[in-house]
N, CA and C atoms as a LAMMPS dump frame, in Angstrom:
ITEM: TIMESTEP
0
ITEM: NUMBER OF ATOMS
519
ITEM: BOX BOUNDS ff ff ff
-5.0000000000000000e+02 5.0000000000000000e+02
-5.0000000000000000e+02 5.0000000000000000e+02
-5.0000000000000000e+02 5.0000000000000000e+02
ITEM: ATOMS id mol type element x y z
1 1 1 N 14.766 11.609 -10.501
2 1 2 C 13.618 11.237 -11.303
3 1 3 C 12.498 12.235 -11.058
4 2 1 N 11.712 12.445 -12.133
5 2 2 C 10.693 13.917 -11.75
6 2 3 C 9.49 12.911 -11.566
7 3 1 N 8.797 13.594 -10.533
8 3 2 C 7.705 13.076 -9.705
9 3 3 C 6.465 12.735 -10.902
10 4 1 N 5.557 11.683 -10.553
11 4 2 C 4.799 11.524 -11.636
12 4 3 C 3.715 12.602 -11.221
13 5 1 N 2.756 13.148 -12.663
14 5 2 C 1.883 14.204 -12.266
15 5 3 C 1.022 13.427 -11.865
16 6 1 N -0.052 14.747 -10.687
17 6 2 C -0.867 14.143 -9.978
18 6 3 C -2.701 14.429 -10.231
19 7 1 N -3.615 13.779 -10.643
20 7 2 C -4.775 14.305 -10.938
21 7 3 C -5.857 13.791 -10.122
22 8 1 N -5.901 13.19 -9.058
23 8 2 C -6.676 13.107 -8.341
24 8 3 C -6.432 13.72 -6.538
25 9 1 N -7.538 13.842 -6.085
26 9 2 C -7.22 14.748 -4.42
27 9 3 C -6.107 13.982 -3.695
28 10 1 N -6.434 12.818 -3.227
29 10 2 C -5.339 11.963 -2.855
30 10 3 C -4.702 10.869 -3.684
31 11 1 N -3.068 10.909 -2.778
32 11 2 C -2.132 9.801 -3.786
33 11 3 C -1.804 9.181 -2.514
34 12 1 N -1.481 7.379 -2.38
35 12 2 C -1.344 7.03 -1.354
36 12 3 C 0.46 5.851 -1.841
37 13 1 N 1.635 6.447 -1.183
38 13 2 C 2.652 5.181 -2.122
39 13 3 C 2.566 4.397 -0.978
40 14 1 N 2.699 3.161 -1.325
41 14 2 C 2.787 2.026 -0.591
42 14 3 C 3.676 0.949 -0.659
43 15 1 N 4.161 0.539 0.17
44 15 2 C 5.116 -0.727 -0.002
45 15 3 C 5.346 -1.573 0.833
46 16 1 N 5.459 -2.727 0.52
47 16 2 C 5.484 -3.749 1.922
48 16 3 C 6.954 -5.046 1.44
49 17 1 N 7.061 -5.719 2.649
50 17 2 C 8.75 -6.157 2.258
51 17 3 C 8.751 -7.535 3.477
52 18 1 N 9.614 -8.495 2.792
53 18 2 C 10.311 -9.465 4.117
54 18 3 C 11.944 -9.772 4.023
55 19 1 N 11.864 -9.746 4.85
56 19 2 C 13.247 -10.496 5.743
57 19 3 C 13.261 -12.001 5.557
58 20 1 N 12.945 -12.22 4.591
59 20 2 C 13.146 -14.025 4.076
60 20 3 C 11.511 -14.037 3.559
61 21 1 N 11.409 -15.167 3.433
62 21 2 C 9.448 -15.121 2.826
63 21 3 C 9.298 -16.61 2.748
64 22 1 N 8.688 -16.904 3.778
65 22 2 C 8.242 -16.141 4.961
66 22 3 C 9.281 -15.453 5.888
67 23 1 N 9.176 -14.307 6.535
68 23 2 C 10.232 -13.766 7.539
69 23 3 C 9.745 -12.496 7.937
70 24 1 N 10.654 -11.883 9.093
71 24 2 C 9.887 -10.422 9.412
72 24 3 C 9.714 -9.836 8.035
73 25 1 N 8.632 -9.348 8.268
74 25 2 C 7.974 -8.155 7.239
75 25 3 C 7.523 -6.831 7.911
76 26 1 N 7.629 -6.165 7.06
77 26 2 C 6.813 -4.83 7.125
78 26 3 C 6.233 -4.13 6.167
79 27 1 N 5.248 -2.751 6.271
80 27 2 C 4.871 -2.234 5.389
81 27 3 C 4.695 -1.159 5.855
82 28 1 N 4.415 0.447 4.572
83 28 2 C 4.367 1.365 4.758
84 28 3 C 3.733 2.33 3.458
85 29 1 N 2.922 3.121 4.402
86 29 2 C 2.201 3.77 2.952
87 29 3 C 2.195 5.573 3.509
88 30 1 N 2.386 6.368 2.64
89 30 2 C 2.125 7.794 2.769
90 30 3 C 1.055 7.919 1.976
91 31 1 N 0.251 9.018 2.5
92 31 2 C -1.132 9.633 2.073
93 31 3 C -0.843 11.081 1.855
94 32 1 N -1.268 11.354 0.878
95 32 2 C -1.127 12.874 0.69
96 32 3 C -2.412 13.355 -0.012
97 33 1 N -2.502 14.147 0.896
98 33 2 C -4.137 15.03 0.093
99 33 3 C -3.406 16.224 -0.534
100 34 1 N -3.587 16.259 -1.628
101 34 2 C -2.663 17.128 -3.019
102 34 3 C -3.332 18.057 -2.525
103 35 1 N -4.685 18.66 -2.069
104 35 2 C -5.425 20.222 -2.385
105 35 3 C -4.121 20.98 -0.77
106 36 1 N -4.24 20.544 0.233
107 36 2 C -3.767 21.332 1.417
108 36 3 C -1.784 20.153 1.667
109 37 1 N -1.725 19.557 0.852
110 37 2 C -0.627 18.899 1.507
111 37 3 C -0.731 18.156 2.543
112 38 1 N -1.834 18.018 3.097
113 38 2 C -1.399 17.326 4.534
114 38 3 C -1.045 15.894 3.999
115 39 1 N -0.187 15.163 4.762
116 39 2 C 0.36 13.977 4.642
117 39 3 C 0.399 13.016 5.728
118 40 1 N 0.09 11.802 5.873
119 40 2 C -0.243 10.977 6.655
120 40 3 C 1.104 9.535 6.486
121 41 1 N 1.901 9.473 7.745
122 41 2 C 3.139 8.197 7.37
123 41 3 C 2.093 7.208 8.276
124 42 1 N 2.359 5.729 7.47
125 42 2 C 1.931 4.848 8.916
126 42 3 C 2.98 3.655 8.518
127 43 1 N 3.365 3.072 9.503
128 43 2 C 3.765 1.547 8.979
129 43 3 C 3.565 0.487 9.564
130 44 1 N 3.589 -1.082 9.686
131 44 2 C 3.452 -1.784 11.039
132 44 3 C 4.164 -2.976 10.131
133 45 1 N 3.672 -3.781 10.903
134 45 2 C 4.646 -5.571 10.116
135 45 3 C 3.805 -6.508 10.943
136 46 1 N 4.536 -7.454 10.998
137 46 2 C 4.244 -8.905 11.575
138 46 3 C 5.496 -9.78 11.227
139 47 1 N 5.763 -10.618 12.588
140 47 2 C 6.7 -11.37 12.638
141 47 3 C 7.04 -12.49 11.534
142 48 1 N 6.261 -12.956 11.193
143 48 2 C 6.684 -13.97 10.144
144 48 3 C 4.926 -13.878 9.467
145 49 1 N 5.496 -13.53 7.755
146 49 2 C 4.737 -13.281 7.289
147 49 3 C 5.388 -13.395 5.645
148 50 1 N 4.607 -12.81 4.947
149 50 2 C 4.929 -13.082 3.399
150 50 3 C 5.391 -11.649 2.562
151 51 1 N 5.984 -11.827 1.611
152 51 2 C 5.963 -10.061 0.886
153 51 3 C 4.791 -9.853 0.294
154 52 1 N 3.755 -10.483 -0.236
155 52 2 C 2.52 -10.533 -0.365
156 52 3 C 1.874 -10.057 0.613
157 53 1 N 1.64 -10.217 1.192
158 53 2 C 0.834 -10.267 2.83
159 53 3 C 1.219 -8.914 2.937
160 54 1 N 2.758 -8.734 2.793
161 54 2 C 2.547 -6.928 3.408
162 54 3 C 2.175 -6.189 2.542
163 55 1 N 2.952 -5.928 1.127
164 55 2 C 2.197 -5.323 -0.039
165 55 3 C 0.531 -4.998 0.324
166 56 1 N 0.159 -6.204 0.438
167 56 2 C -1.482 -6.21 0.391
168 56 3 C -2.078 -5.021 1.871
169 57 1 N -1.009 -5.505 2.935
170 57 2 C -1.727 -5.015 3.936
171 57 3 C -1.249 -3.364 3.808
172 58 1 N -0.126 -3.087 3.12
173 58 2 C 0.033 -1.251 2.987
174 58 3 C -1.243 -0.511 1.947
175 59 1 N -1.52 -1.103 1.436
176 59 2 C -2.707 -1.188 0.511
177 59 3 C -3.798 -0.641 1.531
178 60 1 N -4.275 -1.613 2.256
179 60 2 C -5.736 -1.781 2.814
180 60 3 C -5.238 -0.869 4.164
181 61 1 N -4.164 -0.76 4.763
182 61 2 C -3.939 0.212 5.586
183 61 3 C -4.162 1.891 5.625
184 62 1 N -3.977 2.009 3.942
185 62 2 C -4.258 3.412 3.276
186 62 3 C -5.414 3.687 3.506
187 63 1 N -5.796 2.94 2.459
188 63 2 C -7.364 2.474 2.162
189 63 3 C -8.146 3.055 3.503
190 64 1 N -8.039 2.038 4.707
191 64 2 C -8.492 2.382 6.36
192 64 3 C -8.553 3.781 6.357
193 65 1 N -7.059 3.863 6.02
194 65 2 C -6.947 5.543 7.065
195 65 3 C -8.194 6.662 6.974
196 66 1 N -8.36 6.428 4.646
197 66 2 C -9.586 7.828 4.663
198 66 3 C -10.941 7.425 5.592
199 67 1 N -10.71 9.02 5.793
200 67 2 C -11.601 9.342 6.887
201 67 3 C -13.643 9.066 6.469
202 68 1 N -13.985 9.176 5.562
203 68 2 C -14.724 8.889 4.838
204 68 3 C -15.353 8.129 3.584
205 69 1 N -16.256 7.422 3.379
206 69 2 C -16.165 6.909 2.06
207 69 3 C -16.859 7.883 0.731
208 70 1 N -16.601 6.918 -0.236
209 70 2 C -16.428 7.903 -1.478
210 70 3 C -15.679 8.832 -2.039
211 71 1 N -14.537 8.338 -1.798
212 71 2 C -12.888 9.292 -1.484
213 71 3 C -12.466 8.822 -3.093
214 72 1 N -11.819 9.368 -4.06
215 72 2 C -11.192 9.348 -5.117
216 72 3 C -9.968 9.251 -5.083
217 73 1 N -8.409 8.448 -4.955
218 73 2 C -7.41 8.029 -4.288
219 73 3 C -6.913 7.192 -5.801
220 74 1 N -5.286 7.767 -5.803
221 74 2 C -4.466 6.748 -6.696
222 74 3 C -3.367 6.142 -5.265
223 75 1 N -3.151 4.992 -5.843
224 75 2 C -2.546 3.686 -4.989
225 75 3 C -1.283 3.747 -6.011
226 76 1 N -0.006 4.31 -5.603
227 76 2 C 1.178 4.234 -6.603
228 76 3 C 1.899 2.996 -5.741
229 77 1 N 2.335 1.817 -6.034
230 77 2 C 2.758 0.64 -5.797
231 77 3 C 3.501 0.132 -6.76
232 78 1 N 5.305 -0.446 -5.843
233 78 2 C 6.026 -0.844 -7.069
234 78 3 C 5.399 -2.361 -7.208
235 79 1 N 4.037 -3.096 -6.922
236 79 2 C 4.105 -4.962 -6.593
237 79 3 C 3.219 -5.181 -7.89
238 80 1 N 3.73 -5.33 -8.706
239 80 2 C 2.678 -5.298 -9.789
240 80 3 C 1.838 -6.698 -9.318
241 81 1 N 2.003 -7.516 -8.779
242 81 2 C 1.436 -8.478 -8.17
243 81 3 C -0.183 -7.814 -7.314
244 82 1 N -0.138 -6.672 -6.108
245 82 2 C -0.529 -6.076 -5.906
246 82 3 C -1.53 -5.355 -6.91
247 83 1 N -1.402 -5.015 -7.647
248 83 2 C -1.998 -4.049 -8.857
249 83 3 C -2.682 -4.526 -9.872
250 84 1 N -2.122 -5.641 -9.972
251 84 2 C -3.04 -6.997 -11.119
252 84 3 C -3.684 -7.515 -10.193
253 85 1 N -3.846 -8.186 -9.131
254 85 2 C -4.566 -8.225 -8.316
255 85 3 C -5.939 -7.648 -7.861
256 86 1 N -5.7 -5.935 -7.66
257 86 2 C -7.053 -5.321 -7.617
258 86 3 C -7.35 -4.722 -8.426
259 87 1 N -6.98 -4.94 -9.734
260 87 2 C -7.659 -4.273 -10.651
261 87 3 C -8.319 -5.149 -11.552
262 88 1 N -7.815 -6.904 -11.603
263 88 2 C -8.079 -7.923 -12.797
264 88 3 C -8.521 -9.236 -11.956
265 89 1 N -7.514 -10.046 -11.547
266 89 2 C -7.692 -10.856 -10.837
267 89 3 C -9.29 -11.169 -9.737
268 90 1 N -9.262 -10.19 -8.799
269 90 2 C -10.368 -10.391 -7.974
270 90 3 C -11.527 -10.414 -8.362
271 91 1 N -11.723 -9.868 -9.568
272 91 2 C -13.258 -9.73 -10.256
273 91 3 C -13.606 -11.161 -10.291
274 92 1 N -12.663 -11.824 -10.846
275 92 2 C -12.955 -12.889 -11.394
276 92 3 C -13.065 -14.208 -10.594
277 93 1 N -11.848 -13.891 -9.239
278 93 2 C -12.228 -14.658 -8.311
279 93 3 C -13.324 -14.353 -7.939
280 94 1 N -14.054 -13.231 -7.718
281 94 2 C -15.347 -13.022 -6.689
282 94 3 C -16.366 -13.661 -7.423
283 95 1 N -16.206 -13.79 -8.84
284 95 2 C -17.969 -13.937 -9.068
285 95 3 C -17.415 -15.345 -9.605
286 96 1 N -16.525 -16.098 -8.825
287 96 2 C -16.146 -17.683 -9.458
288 96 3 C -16.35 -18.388 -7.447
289 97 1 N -16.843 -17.224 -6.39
290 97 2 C -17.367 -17.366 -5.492
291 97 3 C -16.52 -17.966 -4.638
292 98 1 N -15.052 -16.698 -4.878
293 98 2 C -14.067 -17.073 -4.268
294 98 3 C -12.959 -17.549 -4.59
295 99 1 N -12.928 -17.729 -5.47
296 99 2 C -12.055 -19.714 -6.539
297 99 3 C -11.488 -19.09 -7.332
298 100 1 N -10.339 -19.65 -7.67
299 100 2 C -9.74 -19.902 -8.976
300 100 3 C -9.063 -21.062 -9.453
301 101 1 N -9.146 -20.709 -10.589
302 101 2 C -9.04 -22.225 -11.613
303 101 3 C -7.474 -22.702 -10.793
304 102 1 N -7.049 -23.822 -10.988
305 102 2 C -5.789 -24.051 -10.563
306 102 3 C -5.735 -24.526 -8.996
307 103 1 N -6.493 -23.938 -8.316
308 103 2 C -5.982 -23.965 -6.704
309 103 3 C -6.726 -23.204 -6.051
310 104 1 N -6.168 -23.174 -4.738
311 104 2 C -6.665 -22.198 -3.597
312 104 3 C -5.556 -20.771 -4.106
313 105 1 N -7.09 -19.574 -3.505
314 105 2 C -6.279 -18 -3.255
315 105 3 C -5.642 -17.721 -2.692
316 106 1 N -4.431 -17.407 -2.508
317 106 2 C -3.51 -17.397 -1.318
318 106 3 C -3.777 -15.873 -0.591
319 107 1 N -3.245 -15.83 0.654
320 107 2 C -4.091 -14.792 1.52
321 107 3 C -5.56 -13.975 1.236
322 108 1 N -6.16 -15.434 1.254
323 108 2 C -7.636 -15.227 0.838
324 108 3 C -8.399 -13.707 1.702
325 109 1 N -7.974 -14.183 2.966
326 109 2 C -8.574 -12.707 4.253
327 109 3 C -8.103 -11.566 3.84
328 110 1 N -7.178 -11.453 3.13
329 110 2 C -6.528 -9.807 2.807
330 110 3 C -6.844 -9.304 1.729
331 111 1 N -7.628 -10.544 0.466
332 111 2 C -8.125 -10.369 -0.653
333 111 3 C -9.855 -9.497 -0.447
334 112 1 N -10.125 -10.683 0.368
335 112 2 C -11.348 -9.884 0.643
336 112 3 C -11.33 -8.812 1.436
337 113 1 N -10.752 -8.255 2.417
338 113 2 C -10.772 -7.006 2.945
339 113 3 C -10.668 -6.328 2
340 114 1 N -9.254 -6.164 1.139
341 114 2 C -9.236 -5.475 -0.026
342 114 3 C -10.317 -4.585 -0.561
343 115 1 N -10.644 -6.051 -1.158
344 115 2 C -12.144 -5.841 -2.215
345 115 3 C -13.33 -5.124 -1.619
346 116 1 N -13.709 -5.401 -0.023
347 116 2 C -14.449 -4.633 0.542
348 116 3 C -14.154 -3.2 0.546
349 117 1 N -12.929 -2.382 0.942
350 117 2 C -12.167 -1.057 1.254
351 117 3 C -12.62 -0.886 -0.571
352 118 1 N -12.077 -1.219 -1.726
353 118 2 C -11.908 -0.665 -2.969
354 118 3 C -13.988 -0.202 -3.323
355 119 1 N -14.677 -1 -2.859
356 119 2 C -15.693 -0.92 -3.128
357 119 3 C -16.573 0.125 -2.259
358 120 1 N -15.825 0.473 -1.224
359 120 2 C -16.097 1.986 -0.577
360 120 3 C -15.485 3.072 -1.442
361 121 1 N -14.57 3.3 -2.206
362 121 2 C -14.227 4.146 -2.91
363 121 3 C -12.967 3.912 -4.3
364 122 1 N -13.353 5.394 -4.917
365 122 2 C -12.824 4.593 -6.441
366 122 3 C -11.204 5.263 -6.271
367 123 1 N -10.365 4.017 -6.492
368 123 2 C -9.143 3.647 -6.598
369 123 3 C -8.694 3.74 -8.254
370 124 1 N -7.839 4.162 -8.037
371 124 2 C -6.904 4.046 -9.427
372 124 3 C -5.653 3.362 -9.103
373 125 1 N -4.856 2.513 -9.485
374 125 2 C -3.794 1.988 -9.588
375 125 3 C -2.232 2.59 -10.017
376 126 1 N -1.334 2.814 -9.815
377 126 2 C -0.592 2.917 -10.739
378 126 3 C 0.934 2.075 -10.415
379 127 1 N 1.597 1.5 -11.534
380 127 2 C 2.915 0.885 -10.588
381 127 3 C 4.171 1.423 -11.047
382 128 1 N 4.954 1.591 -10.163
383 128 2 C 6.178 2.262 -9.931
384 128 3 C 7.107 1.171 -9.772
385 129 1 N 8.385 1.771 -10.62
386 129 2 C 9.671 0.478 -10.392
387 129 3 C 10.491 1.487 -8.863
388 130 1 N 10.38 -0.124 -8.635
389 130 2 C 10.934 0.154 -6.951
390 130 3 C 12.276 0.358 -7.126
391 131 1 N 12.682 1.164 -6.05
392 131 2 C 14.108 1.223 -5.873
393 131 3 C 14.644 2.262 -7.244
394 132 1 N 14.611 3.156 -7.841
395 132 2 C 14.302 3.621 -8.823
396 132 3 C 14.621 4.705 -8.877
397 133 1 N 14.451 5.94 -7.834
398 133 2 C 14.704 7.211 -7.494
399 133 3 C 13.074 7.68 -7.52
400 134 1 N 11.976 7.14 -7.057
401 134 2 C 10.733 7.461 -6.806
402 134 3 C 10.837 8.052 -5.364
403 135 1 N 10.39 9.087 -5.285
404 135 2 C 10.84 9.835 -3.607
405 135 3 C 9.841 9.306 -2.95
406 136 1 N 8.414 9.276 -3.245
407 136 2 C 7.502 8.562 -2.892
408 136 3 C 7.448 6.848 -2.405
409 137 1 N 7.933 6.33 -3.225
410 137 2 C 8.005 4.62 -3.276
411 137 3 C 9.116 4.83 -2.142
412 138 1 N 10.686 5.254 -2.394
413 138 2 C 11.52 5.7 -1.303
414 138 3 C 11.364 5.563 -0.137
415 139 1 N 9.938 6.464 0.086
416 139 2 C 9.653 6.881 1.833
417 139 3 C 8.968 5.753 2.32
418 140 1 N 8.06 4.76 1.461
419 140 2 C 7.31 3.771 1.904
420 140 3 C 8.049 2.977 1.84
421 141 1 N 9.3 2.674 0.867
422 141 2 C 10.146 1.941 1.428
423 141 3 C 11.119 1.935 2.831
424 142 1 N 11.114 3.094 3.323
425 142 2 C 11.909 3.523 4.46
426 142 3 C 11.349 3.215 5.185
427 143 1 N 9.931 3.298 5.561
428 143 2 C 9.278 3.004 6.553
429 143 3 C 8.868 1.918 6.657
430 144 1 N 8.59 1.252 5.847
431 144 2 C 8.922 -0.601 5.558
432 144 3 C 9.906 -1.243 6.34
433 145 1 N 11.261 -0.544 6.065
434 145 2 C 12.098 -1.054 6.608
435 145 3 C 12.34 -1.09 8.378
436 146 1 N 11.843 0.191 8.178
437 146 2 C 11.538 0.945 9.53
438 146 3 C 10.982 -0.154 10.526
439 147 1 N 10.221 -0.651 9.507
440 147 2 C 9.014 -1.457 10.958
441 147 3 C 9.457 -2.886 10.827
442 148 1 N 10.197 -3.448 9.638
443 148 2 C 11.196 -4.593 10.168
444 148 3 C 12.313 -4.504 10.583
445 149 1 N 13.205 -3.596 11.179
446 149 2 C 14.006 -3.162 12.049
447 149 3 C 13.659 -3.136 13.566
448 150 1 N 12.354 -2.206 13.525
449 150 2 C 11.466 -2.518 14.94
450 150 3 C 11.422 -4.219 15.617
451 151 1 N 10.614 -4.592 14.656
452 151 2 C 10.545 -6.045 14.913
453 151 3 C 11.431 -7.152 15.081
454 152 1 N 12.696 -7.105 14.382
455 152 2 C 14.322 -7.719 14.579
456 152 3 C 14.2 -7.236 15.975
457 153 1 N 14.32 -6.091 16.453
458 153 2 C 15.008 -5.561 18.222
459 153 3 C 13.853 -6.137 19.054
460 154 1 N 12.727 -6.454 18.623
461 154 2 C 11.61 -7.153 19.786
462 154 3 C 10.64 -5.802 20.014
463 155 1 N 10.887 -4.799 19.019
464 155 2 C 9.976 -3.735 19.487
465 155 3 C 8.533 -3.476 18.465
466 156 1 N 7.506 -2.744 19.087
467 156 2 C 6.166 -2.942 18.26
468 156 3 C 6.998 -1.813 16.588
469 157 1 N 6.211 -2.756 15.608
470 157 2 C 6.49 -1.694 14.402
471 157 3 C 5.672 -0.972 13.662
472 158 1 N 4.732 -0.678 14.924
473 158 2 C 3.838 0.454 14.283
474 158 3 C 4.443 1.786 14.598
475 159 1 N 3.709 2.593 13.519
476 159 2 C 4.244 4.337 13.618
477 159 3 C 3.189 4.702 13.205
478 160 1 N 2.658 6.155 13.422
479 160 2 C 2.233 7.26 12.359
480 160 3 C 2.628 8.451 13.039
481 161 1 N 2.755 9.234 11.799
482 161 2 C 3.278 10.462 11.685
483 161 3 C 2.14 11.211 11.129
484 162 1 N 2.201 12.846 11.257
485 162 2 C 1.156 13.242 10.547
486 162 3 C 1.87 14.73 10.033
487 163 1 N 1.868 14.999 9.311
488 163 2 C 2.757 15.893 8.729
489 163 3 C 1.821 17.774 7.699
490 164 1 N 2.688 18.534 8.14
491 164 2 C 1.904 19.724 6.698
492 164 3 C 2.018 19.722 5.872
493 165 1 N 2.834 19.115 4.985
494 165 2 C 3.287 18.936 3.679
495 165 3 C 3.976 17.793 3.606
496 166 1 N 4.201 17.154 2.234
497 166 2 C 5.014 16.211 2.147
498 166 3 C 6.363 16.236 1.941
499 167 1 N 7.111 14.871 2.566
500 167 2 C 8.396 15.439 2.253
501 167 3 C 9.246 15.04 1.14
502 168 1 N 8.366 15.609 0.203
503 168 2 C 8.809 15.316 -1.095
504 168 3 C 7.477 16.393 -1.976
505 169 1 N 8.289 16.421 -3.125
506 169 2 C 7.626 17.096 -4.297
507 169 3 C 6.361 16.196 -4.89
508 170 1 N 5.357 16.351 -4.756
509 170 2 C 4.268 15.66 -5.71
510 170 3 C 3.44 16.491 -6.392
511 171 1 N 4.143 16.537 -7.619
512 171 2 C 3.574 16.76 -9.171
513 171 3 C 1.936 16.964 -9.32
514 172 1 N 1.28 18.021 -9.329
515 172 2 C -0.198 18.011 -9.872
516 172 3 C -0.203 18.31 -11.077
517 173 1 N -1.163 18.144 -11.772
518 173 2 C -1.298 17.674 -13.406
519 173 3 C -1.742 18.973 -13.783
């Protein structure tokens, strides 16, 4: 599959996953600053948790990493759940002062972190079908897995890597 083109400085893919749901989870996001290549792997999990919950947290993990605010960043994510979320959804919870019609927000704490990180800098969205031949989605899936593998053996499933280039082709526009 040919890489999607790229028009902003950084692209961050992200993906998060469980082992039942609730069940081990993990997540994982690569950062790539398109001008020099440098590339950033991280992943971590939690023992019993949701596929929501991680999605959200590879998200806001990215998000963390830039070093500064006012950063210009596309978020390529296969969770369209994820993506309708911060681009539609939260507006509407926030100025309904939290709420939505129907019920309670589910992982209300990860919503609002979210929303705090997006409002330090402007995010673009885009969603990717998982599993797909996306080399990008791929690696955050690998490392997803990575860190619920960790966690099955009893071991911590955090990582980062920090890399000169990526290991993969990403397309500038």
């Amino acid at each position: 599959m040919k890489p999607q083109p790229c028009t902003v400085p950084l692209v961050a893919y992200t993906d998060g996953g469980c082992r039942g749901n609730p069940g081990i989870g993990g997540w994982g996001f690569i950062l790539i600053h398109i001008p020099t290549g440098t590339t950033l792997e991280q992943r971590g999990g939690a023992a019993l948790t949701t596929n929501n919950r991680m999605e959200m947290s590879a998200a806001i993990h990215a998000l963390k990493s830039l070093r500064r605010p006012g950063q210009t960043i596309e978020i390529r994510t296969d969770s369209k759940y994820l993506k309708d979320m911060a681009e539609t959804w939260m507006k509407g919870w926030k100025k309904k002062g939290w709420k939505k019609k129907g019920g309670e927000i589910k992982n209300l704490d990860l919503v609002k972190e979210l929303d705090g990180l997006l409002a330090q800098h402007t995010v673009q969205w885009a969603w990717v079908r998982g599993h797909n031949g996306e080399l990008g989605n791929e690696r955050a899936d690998a490392l997803t897995n990575v860190a619920m593998d960790c966690l099955a053996m009893g071991v911590s499933p955090e990582g980062t890597q920090r890399l000169d280039k990526p290991p993969f082709p990403v397309e500038m526009a």
